[in-house]
N, C-alpha and C positions, 0 to 999 in steps of 0.2 A: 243234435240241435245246434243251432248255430247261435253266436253269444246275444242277440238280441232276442232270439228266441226262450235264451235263459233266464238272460234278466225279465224277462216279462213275466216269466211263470209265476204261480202261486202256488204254497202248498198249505196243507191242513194239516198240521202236526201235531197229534195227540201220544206224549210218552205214556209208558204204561202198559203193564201186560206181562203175557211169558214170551221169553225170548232166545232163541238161538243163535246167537250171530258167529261165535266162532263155527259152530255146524256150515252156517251159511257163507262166511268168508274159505273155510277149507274146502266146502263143495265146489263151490264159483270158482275157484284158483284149480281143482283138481280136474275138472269135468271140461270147464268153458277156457281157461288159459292156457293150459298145456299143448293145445294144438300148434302145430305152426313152431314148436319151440325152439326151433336152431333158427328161425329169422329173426334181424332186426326188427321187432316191433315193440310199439307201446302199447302193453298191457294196463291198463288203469283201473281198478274198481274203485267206485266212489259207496260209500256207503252212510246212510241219514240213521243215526242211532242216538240213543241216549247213553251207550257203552257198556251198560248191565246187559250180562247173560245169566238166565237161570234155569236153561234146559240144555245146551248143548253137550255132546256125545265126546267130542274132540277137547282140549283145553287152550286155552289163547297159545302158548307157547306151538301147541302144532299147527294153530290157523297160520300163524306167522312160517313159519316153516314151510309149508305148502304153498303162500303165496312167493315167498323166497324161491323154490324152488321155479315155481314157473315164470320168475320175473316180473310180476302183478306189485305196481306201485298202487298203495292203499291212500287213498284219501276220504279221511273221515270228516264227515260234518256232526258236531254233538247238538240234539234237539234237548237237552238237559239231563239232568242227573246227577250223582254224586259226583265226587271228586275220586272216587275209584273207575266210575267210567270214563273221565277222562284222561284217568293217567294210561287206562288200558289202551284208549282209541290214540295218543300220542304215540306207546310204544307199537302200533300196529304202523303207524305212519312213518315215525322214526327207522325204526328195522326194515319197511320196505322202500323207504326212498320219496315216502309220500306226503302229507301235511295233512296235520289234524287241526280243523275248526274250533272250538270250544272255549266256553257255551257259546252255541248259535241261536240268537232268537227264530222265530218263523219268518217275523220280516228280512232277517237276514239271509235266509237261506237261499234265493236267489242271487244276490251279489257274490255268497263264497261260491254257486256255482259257474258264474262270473270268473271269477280269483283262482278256481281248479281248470277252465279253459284256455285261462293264458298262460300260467304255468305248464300246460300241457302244448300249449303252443309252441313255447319257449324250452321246449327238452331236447338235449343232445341224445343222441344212442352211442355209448359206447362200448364197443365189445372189448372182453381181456381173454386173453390164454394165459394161464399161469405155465411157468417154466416144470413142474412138476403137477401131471392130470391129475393124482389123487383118485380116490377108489369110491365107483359111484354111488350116489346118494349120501356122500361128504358135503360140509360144509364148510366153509373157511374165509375166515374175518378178513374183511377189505377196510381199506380207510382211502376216501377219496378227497383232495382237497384243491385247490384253486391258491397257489402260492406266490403267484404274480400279482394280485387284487387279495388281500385278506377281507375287502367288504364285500364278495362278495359270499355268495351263503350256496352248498352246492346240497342237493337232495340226492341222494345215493342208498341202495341199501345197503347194510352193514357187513353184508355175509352173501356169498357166494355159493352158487349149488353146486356140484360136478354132477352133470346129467349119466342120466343112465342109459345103456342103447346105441353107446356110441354116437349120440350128438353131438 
């Protein structure tokens, strides 16, 4: 969609219900991102929840790991909820490198998808090779920062995968 096409949209958002979202954030990241995974690209899922799961199979700790693994920056919009959905839908943002909305009204939610197009406009890719591979399907804490400008604010995620397969 291109960003006037965003801002224009409408949606009808009704919380409420049973819900799977880690199920559906570890399938999305497992299934649909994995592809392609040794090229630079940007992976993005955006995701319209209210942050409560009360069916899924996986637990938030493995969604995040899975989208970790494939390099899928999470960007959540919250359509309301408690104050547990939102802390979940920050750490899925936070750990992937993405930005979590919350609370977003309905009228809102075309302008944050506004605010997720230009940040996505505005991303560098940067690749690392750590000096030691590590043993596939390892993880291991990165900390990226912008030391020259402290205002500025960098989205990064926190952890790094070592692919499996020789990637």
């Amino acid at each position: 969609m291109t960003k006037d096409e965003v801002q224009a949209s409408k949606f009808n958002l009704n919380p409420g219900g049973a819900t799977a979202m880690y199920d559906a954030v570890y399938s999305s990241c497992r299934d649909r991102m994995m592809s392609d995974r040794g090229k630079p690209l940007r992976r993005v899922l955006v995701i319209l929840t209210d942050g409560e799961d009360n069916q899924s199979h996986v637990g938030h700790a493995a969604a995040i790991a899975e989208a970790q693994a494939s390099g899928t920056m999470i960007f959540a919009i919250n359509t309301g909820g408690s104050p547990l959905g939102d802390k979940m839908l920050e750490q899925f943002a936070l750990e992937t490198g993405g930005y979590a909305y919350t609370p977003a009204g309905a009228k809102d939610v075309s302008k944050e998808f506004a605010s997720i197009q230009t940040k996505i406009e505005q991303m560098y890719v940067l690749k690392y090779r750590p000096d030691e591979s590590g043993r596939p399907g390892e993880f291991h804490a990165i900390d990226l920062r912008i030391v020259s400008n402290r205002k500025l604010k960098v989205y990064a995620p926190k952890r790094y995968y070592v692919p499996t397969g020789g990637q």
